[in-house]
N, C-alpha and C positions, 0 to 999 in steps of 0.2 A: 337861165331860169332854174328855180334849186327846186326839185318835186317831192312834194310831202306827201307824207300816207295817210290814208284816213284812219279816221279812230277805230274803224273796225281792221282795219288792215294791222293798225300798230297794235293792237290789241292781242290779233294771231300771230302775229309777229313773237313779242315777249312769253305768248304762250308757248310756242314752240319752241324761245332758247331756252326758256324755264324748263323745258321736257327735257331738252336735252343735256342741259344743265344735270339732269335726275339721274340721266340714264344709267351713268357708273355707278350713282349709290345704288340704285336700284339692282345693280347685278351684282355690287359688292355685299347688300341684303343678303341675297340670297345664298351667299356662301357662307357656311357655317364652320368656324376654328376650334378645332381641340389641339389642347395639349398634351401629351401624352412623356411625363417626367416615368424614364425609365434605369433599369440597370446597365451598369457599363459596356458588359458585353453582350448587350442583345441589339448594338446598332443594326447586323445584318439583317438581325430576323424582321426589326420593323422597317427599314426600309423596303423589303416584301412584302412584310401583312401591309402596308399603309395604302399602296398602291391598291392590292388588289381589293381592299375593303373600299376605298375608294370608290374603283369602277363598279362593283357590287352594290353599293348603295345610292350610288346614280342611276343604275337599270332598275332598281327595285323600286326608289321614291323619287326621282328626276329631282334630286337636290345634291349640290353638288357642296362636298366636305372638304376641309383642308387640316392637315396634320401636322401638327407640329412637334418635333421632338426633344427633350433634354435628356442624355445620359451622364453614369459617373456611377459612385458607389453607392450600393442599396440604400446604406443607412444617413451615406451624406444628402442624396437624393430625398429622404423623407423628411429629414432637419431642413431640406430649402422648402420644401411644401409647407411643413411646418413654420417656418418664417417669412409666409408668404408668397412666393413661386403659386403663380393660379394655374396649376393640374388640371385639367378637366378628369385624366384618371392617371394612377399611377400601376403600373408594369412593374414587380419588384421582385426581389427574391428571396424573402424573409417574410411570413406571416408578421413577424417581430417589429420591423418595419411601419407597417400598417395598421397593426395595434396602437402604435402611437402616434398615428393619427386619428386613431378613432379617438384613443385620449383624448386629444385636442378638441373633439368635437370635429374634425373634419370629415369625418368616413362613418359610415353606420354601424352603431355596437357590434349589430350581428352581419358582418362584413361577410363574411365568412360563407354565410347561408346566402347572399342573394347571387351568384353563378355556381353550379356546378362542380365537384369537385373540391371542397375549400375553394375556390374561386381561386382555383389552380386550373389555368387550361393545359400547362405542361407540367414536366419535371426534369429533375439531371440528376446526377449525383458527381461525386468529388474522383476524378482520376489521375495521373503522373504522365509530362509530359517529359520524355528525356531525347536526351542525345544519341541520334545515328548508330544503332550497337552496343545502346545502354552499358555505357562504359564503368559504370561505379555499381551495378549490379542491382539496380533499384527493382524489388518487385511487390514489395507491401509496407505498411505504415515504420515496422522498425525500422526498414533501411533508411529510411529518411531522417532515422538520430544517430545513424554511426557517424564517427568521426574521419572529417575530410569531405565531407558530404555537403553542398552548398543547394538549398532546397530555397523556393521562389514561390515567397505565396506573400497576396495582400494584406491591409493591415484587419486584423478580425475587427476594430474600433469602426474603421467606416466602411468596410466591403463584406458585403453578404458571402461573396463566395469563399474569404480569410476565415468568415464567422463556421459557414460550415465544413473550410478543413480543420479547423481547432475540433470541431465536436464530430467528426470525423473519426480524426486519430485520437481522441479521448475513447469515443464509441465505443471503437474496435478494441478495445484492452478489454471492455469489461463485458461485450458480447463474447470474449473469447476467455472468460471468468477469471481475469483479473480482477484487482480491486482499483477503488479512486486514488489511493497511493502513486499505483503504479502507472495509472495512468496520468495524473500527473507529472511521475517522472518522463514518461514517454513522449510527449508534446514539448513538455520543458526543452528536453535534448533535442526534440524538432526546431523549435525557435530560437535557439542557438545557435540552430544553422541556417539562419535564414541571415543573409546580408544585408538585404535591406526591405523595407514594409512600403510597397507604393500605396498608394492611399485607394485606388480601384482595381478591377480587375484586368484590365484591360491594359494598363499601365505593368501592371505584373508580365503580361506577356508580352510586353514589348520589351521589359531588361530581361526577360530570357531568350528571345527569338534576335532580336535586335541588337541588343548591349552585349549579350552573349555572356549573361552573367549565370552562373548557377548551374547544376547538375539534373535539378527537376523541378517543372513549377508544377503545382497543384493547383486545380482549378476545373471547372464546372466541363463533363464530359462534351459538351457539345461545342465548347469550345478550343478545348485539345486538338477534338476532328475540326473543325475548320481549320485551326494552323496548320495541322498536317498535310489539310488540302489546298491550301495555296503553298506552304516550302516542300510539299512532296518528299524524298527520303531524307531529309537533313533530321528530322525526330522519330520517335517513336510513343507510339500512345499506351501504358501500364496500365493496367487494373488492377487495384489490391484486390485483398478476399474477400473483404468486408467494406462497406461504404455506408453514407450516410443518402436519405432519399431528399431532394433537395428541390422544392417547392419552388412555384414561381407565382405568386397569388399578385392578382388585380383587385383595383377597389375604384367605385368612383368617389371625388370631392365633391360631395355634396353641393356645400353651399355654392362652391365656383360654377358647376351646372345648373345650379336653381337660378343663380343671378343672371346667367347670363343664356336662362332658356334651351340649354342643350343639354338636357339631361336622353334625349330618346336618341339622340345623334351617337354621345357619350357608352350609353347601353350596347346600342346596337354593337356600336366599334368591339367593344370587349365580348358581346354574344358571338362575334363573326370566327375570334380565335378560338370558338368550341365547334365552328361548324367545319364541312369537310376538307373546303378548302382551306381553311385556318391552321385544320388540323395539319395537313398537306404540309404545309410550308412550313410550321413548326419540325416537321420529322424530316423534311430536308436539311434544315438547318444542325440536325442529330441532337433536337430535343426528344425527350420522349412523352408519348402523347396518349391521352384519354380516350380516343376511339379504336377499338380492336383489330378494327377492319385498316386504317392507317397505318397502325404498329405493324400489323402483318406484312402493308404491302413493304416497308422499309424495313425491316427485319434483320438485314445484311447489316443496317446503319447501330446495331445495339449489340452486346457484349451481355450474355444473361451475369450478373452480378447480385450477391446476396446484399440488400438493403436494412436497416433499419430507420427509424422514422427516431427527430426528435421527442415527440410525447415520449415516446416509446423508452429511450435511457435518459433523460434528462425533465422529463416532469409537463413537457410546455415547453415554447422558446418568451413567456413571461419569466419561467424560473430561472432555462438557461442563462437567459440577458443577466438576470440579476448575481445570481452565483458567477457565473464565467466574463461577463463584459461590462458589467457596470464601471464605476471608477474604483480602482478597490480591489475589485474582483481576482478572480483566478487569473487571468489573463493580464492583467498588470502587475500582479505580484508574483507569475511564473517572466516576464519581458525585461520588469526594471532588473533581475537577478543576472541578468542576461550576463 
């Protein structure tokens, strides 16, 4: 005898597979995805902030986030936003960068004004990573153009941190009252001794640490100290006398947040890297950080060094870009002479 349900039975029946049919959307609902397109070598720092902004905004809104990340070079990173890549926010290290995505209409004119700091939660500046005993005697921007000298830095066209060791070792000539002549020549002789231009940052430190190519790479202070602290004494970390102060500015994508409702999710994320724990974990990482009481407590992790700021010898990085990186520019007519 075959037993049928009744209509009210098969009724709750179908109701119930219906529910539970729901139930994953229902919790996949409730999970909300950012992407967060960043620079090359700030994978460590977000694999920390991501987590801990994470559990921080689960305890605070019982909503549970997911993080996603793409790195590579600052300014290849903004051409993929630029050509589509849906950002929720970008992580960069070039205000220059994000300027042109406001261009595009992606980012808000006054990008700049909506976080703290130029919507800088950190900074770095530009230092020399050498070999065990500093064998070639590297200790400020001239040594880097004598002859025999094999010096390891990104290409300035797609990497933020290439971009600010060219205006770096330009800087430093005419902080120290040279003129643009000579500063000129002095960069020229720098990239002439470079062997080769990886296309990011992080790429650079692997044909110096790894390929074992080169006598010193240049590249973003807080990334020096990390190499240092995972190969321990095979390097040594230099600081010239002068350096460049080297920004790390966020911005949200607008449109990508507005369509897809996560703009307060978005916010949050990037306000978290100004609070204390943000800050924390930036200045482990040996960024250096916007809150007093942070920088105090890691103090050990910084080298006091004299800065100077792009506005400051170079106009704006609007002008920079256009003088020194454009196609044309200083940088390709100091590379092709090569």
């Amino acid at each position: 005898m075959v037993r049928t349900h009744s209509p009210l039975r098969r009724h709750l029946l179908a109701l119930t597979l219906a529910l539970g049919a729901a139930l994953p959307f229902a919790a996949q609902a409730a999970e909300v995805e950012l992407l967060n397109v960043s620079y090359d070598v700030a994978r460590e720092l977000y694999k920390d902030v991501n987590p801990a902004f994470i559990a921080d905004w689960k305890k605070n809104t019982g909503e549970t986030v997911v993080i996603k990340q793409s790195h590579g070079g600052s300014s290849k990173q903004a051409r993929a936003v630029a050509d589509g890549l849906e950002a929720s926010v970008v992580t960069l290290n070039q205000a220059n960068d994000i300027d042109m995505l406001a261009d595009r209409g992606l980012v808000a004119k006054d990008w700049s004004k909506k976080f703290p700091n130029n919507a800088s939660p950190y900074y770095s500046t530009m230092v020399f990573l050498v070999r065990k005993g500093n064998p070639k005697g590297i200790h400020d921007w001239t040594d880097l153009a004598k002859s025999g000298v094999k010096v390891v830095i990104p290409n300035p066209k797609t990497a933020g941190n290439g971009r600010y060791t060219y205006l770096a070792a330009w800087g430093s000539v005419l902080k120290k009252g040279g003129n643009e002549a000579q500063a000129r020549e002095l960069v020229g002789k720098i990239f002439k001794n470079v062997p080769v231009l990886d296309a990011g940052g992080r790429a650079a430190t692997t044909t110096f640490t790894q390929r074992q190519i080169g006598d010193a790479l240049v590249t973003f202070e807080n990334e020096v100290n990390l190499v240092r602290a995972e190969f321990g004494d095979n390097f040594e970390v230099v600081y010239p006398s002068i350096s460049v102060l080297a920004e790390t500015p966020v911005a949200i994508i607008d449109k990508v947040v507005d369509r897809k409702g996560t703009r307060k999710q978005a916010t949050g994320y990037l306000n978290f890297l100004y609070s204390e724990a943000g800050q924390a974990i930036g200045a482990r990482h040996y960024l250096r950080v916007r809150s007093e009481k942070v920088m105090k407590q890691f103090a050990a992790n910084y080298k006091p060094v004299k800065l100077f700021t792009v506005d400051d010898v170079f106009g704006g990085w609007r002008a920079a870009q256009k003088r020194h990186f454009d196609d044309g520019g200083e940088f390709d007519k100091i590379y092709q002479s090569k």
